[in-house]
MMTF fields as JSON, N, C-alpha, C and O atoms, coordinates in Angstrom:
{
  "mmtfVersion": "1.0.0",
  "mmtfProducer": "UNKNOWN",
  "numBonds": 415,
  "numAtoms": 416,
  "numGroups": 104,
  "numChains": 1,
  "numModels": 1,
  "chainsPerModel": [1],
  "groupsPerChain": [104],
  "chainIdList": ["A"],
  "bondAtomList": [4, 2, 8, 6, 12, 10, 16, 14, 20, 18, 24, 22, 28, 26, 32, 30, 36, 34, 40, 38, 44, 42, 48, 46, 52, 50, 56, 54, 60, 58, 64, 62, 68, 66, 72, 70, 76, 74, 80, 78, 84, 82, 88, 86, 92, 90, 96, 94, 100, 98, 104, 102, 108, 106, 112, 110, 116, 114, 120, 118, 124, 122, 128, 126, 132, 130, 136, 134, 140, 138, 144, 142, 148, 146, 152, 150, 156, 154, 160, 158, 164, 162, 168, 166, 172, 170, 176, 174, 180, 178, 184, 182, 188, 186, 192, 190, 196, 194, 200, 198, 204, 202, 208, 206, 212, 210, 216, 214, 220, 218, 224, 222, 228, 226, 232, 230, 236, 234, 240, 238, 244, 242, 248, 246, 252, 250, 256, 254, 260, 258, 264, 262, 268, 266, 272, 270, 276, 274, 280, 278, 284, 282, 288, 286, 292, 290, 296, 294, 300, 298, 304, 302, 308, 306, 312, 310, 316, 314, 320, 318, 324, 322, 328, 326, 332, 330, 336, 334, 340, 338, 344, 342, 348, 346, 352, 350, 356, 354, 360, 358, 364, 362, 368, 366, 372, 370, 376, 374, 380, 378, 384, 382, 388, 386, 392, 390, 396, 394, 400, 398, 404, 402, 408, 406, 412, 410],
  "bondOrderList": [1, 1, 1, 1, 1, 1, 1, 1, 1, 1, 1, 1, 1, 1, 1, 1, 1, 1, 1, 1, 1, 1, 1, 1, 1, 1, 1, 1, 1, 1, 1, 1, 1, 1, 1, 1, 1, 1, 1, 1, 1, 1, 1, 1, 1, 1, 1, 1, 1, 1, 1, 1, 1, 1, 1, 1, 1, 1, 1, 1, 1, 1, 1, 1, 1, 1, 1, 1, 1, 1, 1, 1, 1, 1, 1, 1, 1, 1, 1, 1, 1, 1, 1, 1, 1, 1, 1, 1, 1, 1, 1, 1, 1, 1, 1, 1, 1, 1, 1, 1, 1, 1, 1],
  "groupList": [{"groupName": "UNK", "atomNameList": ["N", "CA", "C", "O"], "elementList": ["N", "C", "C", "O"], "formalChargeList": [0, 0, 0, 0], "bondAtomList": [1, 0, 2, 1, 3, 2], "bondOrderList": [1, 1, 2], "singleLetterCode": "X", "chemCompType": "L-PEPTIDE LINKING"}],
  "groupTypeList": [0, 0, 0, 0, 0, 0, 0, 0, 0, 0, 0, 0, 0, 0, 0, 0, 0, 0, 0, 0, 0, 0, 0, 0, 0, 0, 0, 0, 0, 0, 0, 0, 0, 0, 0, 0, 0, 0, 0, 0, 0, 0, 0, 0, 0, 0, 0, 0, 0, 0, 0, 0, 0, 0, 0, 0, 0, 0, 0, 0, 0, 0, 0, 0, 0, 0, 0, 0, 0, 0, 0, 0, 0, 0, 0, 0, 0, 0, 0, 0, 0, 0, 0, 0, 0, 0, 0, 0, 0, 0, 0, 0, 0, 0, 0, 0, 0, 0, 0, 0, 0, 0, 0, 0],
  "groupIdList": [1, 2, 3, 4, 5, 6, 7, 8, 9, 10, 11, 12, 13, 14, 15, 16, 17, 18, 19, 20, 21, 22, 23, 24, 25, 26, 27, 28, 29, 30, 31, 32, 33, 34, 35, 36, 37, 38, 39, 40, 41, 42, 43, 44, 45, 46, 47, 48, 49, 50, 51, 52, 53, 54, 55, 56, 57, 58, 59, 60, 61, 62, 63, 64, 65, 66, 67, 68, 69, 70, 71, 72, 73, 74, 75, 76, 77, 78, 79, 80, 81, 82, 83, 84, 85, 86, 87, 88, 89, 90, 91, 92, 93, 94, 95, 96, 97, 98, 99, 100, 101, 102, 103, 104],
  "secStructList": [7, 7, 6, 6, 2, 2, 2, 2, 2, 2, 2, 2, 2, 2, 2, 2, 2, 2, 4, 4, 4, 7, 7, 7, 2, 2, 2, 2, 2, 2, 2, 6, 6, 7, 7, 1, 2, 2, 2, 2, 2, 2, 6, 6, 6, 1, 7, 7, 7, 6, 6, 6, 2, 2, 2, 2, 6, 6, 6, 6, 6, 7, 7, 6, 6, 2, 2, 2, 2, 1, 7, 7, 7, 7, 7, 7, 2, 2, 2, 2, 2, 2, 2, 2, 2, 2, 7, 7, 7, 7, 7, 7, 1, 1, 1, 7, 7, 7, 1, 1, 1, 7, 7, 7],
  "xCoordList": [-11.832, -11.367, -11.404, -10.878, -12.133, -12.287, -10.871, -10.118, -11.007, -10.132, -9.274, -8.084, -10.592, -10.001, -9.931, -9.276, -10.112, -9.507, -7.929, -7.078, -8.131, -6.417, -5.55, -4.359, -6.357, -5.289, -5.17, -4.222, -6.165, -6.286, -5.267, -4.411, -5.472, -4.514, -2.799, -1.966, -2.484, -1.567, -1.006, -0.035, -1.663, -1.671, -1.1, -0.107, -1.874, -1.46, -0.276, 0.526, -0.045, 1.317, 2.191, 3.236, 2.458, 3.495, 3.89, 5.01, 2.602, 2.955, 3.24, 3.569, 3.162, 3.414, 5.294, 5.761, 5.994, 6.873, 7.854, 8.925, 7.065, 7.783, 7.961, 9.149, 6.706, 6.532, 7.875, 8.597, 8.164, 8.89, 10.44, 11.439, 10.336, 11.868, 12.005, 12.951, 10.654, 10.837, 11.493, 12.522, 10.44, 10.072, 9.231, 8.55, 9.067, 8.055, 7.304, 8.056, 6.195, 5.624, 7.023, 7.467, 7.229, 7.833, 9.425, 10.115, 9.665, 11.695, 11.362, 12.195, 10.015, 10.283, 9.826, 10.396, 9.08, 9.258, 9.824, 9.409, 10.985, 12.444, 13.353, 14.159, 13.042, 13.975, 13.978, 14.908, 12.484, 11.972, 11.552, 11.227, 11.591, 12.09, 10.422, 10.24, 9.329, 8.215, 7.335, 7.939, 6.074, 5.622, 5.182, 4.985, 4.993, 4.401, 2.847, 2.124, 2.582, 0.568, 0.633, -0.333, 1.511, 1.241, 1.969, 1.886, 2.633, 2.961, 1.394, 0.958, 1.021, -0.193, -1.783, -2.757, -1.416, -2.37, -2.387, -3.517, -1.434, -0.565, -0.85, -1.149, -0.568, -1.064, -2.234, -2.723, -2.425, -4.016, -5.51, -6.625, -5.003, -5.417, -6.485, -7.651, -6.031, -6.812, -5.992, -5.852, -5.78, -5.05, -3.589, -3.017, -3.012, -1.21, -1.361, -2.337, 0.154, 0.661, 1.785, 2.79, 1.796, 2.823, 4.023, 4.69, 4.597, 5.739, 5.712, 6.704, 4.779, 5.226, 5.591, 6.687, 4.69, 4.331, 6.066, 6.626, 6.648, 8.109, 9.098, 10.147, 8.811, 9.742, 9.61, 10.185, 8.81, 8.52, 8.62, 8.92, 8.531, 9.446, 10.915, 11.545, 11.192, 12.671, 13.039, 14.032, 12.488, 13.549, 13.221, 13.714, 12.392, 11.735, 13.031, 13.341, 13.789, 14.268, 13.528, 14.244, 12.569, 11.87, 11.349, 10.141, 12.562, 12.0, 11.796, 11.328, 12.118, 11.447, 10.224, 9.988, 9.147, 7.598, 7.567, 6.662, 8.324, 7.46, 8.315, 7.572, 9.24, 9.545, 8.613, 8.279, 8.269, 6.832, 5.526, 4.662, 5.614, 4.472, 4.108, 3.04, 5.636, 5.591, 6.214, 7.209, 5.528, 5.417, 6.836, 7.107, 7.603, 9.107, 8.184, 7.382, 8.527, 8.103, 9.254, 10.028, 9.37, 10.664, 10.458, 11.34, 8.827, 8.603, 9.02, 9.165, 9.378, 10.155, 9.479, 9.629, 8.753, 7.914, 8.696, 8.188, 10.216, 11.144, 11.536, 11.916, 11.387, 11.654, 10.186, 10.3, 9.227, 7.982, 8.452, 8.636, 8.679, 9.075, 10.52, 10.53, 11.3, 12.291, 11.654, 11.669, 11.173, 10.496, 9.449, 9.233, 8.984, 8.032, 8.542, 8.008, 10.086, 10.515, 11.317, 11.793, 11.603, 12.281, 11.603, 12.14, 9.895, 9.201, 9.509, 9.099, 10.296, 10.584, 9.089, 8.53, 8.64, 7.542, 7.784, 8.194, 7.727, 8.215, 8.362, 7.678, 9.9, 10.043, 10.117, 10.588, 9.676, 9.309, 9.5, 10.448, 9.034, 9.179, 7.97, 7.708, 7.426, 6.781, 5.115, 4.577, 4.604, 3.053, 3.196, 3.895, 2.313, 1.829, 0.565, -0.337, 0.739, 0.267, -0.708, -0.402, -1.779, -3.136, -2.897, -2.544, -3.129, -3.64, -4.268, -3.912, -5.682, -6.599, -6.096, -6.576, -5.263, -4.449, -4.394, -4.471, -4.234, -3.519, -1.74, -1.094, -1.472, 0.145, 0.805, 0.859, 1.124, 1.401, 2.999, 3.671],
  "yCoordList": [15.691, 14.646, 13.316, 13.185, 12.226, 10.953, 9.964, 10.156, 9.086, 8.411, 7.731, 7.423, 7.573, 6.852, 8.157, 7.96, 9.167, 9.915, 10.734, 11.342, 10.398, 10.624, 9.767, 10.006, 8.325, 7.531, 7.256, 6.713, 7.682, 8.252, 9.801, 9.941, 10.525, 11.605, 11.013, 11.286, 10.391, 9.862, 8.97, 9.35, 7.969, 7.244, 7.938, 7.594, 8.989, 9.791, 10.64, 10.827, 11.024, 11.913, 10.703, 11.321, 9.588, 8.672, 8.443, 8.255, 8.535, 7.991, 9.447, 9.628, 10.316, 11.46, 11.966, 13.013, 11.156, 11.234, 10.264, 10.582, 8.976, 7.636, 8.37, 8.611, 9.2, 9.758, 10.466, 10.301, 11.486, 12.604, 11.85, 12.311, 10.834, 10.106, 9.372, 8.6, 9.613, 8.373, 6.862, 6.345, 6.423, 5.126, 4.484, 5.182, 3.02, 2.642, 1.737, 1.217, 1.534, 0.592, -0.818, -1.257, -1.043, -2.412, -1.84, -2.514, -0.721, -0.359, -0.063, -0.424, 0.634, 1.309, -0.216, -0.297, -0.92, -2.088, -3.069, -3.987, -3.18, -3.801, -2.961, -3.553, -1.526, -1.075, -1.045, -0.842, -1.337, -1.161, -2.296, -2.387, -3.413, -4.592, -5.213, -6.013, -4.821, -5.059, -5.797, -5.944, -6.151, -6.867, -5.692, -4.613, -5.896, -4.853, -4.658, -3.787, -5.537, -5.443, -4.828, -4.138, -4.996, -4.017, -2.464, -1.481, -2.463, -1.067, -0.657, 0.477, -1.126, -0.461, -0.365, 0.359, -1.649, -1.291, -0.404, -0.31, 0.538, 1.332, 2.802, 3.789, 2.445, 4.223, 4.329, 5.055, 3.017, 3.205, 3.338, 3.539, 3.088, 3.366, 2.126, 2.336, 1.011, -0.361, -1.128, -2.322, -0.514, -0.918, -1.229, -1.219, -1.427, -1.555, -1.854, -1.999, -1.911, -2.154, -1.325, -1.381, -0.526, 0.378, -0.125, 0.723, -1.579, -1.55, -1.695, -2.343, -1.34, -0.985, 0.003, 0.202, 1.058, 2.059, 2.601, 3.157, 2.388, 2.787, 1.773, 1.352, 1.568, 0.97, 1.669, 2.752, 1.394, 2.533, 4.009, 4.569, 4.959, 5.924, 6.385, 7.251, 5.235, 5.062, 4.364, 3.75, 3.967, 3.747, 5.578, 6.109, 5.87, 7.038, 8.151, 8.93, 8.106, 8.699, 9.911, 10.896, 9.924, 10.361, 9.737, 9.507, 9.22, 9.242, 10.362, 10.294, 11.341, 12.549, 12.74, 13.933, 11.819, 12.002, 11.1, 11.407, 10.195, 9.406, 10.417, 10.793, 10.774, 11.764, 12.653, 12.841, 13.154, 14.391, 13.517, 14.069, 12.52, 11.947, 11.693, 11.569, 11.699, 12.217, 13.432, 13.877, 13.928, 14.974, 15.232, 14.649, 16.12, 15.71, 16.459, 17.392, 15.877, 16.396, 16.241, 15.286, 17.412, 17.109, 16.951, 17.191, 16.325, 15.519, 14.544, 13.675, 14.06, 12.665, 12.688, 13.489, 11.705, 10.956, 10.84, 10.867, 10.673, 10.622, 11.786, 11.903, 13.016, 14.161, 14.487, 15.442, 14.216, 14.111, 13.707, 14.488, 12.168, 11.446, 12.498, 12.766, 12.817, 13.6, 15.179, 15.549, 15.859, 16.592, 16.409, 17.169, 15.111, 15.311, 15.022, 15.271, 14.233, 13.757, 14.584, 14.268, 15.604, 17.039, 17.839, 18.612, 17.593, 18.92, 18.766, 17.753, 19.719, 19.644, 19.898, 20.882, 19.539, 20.165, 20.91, 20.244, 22.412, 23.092, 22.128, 21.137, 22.761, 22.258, 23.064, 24.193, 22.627, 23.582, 23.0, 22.22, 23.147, 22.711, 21.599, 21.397, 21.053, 19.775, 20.342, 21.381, 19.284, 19.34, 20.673, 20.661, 21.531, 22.662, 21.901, 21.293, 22.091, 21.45, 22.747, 23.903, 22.084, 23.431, 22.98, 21.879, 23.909, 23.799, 22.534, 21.721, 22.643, 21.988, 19.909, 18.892, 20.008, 18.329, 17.814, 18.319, 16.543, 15.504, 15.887, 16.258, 15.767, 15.68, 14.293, 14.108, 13.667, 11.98, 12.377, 11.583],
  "zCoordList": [-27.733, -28.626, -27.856, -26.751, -28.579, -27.483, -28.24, -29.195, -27.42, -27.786, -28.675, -28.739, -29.522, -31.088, -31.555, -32.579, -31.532, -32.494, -32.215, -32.865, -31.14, -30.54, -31.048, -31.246, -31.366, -32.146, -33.768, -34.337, -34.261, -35.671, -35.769, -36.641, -35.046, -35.061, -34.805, -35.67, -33.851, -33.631, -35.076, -35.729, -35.349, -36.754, -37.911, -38.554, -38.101, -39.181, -38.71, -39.625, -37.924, -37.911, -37.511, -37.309, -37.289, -37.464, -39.321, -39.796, -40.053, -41.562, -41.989, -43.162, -41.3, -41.703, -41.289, -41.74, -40.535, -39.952, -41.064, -41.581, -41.215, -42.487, -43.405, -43.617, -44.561, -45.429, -45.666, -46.65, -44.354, -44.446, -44.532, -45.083, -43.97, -44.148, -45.168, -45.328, -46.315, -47.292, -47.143, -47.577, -46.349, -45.625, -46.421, -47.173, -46.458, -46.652, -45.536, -44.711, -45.431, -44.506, -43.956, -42.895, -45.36, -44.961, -44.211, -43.446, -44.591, -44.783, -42.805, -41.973, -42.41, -41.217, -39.913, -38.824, -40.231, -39.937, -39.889, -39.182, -40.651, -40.826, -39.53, -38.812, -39.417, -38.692, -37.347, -36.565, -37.102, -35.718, -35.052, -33.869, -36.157, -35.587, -35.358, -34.44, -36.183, -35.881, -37.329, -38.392, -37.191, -38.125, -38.892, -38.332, -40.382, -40.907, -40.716, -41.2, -40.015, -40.203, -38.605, -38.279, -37.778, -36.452, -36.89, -36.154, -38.125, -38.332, -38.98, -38.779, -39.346, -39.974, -39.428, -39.635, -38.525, -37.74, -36.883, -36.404, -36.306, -36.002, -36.287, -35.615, -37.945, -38.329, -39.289, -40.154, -38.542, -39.15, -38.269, -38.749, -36.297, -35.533, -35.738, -36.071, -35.537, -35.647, -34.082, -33.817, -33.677, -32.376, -32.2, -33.29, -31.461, -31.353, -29.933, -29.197, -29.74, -28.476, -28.057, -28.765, -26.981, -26.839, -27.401, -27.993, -27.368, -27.809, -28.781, -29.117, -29.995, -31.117, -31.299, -31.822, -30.882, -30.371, -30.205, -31.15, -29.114, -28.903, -29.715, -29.226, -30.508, -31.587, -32.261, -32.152, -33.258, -34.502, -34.09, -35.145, -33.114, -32.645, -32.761, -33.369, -31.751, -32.015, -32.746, -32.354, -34.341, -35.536, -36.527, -37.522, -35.753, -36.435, -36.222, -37.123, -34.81, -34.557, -33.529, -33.349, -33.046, -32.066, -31.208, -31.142, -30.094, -28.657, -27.853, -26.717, -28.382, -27.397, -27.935, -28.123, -28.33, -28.408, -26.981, -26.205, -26.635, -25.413, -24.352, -23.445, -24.279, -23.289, -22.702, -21.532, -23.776, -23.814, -22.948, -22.266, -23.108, -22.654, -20.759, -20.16, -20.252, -19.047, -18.851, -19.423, -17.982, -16.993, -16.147, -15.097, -16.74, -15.769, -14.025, -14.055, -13.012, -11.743, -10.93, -11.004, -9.984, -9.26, -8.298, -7.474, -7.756, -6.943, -6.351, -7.21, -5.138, -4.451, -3.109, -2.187, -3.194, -1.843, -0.813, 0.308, -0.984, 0.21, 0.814, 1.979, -0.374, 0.435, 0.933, 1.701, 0.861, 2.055, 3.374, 4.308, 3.41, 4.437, 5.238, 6.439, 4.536, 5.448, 6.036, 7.21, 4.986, 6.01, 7.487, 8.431, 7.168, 8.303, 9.419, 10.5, 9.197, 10.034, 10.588, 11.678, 10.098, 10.214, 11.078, 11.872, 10.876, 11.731, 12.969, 13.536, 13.684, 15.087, 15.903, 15.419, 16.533, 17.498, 18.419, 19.37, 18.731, 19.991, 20.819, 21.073, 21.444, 23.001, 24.015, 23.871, 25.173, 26.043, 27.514, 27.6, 28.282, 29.441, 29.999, 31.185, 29.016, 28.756, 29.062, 28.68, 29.845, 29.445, 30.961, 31.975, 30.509, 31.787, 32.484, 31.908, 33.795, 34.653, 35.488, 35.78, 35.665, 35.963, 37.441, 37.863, 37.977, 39.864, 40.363, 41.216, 39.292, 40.304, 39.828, 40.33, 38.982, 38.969, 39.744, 40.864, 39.53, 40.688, 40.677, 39.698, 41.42, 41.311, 41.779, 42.995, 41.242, 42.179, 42.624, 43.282]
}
């Protein structure tokens, strides 16, 4: 699926979301605090801007669609940095010294 049709798909299940709340173009754009021609350009996949995008969501009452959209990871770059700083390197009785060395 290329791109515009991710947002044609997207488009339609937003008016499919208004529909279901018996919304109209203008009532869900009053609520979300947006113009009605970016609501429609919107779910009509003529372009937007994320923050319509998370407006019209959240008057929708679904911000857990942008939730979904990241990846929860319980990844932390700092617990990198503390482990490495953690790796002890054997200790030992330092560098072994061969016979044929200098000894100063």
């Amino acid at each position: 699926m290329n791109h515009h049709d991710q947002e044609v798909l997207l488009g339609h299940n937003l008016r499919a979301l208004r529909l279901a709340q018996r919304l109209t173009q203008r009532e869900l754009a009053e609520r979300a605090n947006v113009s009605i021609g970016a609501l429609r350009n919107l779910e009509n996949a003529r372009g937007s801007s994320t923050n319509t995008l998370v407006k019209t969501l959240h008057a929708l009452g679904n911000d857990a669609w942008i939730a979904q959209l990241a990846p929860s990871s319980s990844f932390n770059p700092l617990d990198l940095v503390a482990a490495r700083r953690s790796a002890v390197r054997p200790r030992g009785p330092g560098r072994v010294r061969h016979d044929n060395e200098d000894r100063a």
